[in-house]
N, C-alpha and C positions, 0 to 999 in steps of 0.2 A: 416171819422174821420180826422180831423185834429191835422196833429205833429207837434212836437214844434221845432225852428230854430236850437236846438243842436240837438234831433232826424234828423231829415233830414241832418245836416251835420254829422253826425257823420255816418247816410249809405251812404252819396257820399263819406266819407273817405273810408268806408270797400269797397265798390263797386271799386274805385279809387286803393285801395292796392290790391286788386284782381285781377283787370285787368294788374296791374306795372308785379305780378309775372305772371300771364298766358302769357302776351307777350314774357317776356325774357324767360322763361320756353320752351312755345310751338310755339311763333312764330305768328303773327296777322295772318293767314291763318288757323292754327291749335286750335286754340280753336274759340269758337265762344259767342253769348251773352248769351245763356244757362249755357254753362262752367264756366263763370266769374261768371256771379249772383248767380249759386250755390257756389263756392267757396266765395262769399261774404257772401253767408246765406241770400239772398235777390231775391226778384220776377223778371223775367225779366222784369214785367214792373214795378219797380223802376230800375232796369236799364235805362230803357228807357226813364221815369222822368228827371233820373239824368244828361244823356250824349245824352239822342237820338238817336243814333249811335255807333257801334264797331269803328267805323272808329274817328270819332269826340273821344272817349275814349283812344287810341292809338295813337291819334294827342297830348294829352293832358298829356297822358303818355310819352313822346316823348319830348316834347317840356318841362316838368319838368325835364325828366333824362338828358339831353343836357347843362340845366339850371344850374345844380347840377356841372358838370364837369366845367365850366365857374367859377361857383362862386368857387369852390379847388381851381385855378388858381389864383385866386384874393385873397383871402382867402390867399392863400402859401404866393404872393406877398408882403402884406401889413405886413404878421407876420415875412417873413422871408429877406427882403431886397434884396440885389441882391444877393441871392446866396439859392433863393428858388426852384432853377430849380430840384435839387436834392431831396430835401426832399419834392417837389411833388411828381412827378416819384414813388418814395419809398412808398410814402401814396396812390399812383394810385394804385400799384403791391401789396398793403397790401394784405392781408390773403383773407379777405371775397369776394375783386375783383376778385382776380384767382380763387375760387371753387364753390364757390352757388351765381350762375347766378339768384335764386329768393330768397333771404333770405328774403324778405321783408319789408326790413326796408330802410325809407326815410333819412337816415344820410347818410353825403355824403361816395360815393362808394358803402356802403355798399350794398349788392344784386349783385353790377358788375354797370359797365359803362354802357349807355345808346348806345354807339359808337358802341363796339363790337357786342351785343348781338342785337340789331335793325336795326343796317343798313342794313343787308343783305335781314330786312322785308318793309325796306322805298321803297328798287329798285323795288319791286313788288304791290306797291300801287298805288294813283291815285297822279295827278299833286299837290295839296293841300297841301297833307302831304309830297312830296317832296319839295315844297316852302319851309313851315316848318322848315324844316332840314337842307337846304340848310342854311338861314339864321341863325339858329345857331348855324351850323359849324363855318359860316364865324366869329360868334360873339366868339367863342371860342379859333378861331386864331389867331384874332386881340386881344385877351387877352394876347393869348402864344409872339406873335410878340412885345407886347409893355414890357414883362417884358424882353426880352431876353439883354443881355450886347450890350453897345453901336457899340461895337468894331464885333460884330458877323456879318459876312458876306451875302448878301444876307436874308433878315430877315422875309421875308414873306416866301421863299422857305422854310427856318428851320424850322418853324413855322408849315406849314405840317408837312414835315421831323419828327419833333417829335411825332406831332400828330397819323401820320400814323403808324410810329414803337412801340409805346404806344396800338394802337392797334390792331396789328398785334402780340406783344406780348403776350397780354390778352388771343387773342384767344388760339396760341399757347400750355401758359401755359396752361388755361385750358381745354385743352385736352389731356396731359399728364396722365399718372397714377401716376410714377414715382415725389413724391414729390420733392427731391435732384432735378431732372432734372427741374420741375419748377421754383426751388428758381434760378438755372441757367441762365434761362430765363430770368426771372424777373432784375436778377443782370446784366446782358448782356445786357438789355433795358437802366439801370441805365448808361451803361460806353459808350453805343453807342449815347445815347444824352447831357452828358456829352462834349466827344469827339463834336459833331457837333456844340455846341457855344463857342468854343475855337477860 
């Protein structure tokens, strides 16, 4: 039987939203091609059709959720002039970032950052998908670095700097129970990268 070009896209979306939450969920070692196509409601081999690969699927998931953090950045930038650093930050630590690591939904953050909840599954994969990653970190910095104030010292260091306390934060908060101690966190992220492009 042949499907028609919205059939077929419309199970590489479910397939695709399947795989985004079982990665941040369980992690690219703990679920596998089974896991995801039943959670899509689809065959493993229209998995297979669709991505070929768990690996090629989690490249793909990866390199959108990274994409997603990038475009905030630019996004913050352009709406907010020079004084988006903040109401980034705030829009990063929103609600949905800090507690459901799979909500499922392709709007930015929401589900969680792609940083926190995957990198710890990058270090453990093959060179590919660390190239991957690496490059759009790098592309994500060089976002963070060209909006940062003229006058900010050292600007590629910050630039990490932010990055990394952004998600180190994340993680942080969500693993708290304690909501109050979250919002904490989250507001402590706010004044600690504040404070660094001063």
């Amino acid at each position: 039987m042949r499907y028609s070009k919205e059939h077929m896209q419309e199970t590489r979306s479910k397939i695709y939203q399947a795989a985004l939450d079982k990665f941040r969920s369980e992690g690219f070692h703990g679920i596998g091609v089974d896991g995801i196509s039943k959670a899509a409601g689809v065959t493993s081999g229209a998995f297979y059709k669709h991505f070929g690969s768990k690996a090629n699927a989690f490249r793909e998931v990866l390199s959108e959720g990274l994409g997603i953090l990038r475009d905030g950045i630019e996004r913050n930038r352009a709406e907010k002039g020079d004084k988006w650093l903040e109401p980034f930050i705030k829009w990063y630590f929103s609600r949905p970032q800090k507690t459901d690591a799979a909500a499922g939904n392709l709007l930015p953050m929401q589900g969680g950052c792609a940083l926190p909840t995957l990198s710890p599954e990058v270090a453990r994969t093959d060179e590919e998908t660390q190239a991957i990653y690496e490059q759009e970190l790098l592309e994500i910095v060089k976002a963070l670095k060209a909006g940062l104030p003229k006058e900010t010292p050292m600007k590629k260091q910050a630039s990490w700097s932010i990055l990394a306390t952004m998600i180190g934060g994340v993680a942080l908060a969500r693993a708290v129970q304690d909501e109050a101690l979250a919002e904490e966190i989250a507001k402590s992220m706010v004044w600690a990268n504040k404070k660094l492009v001063r």
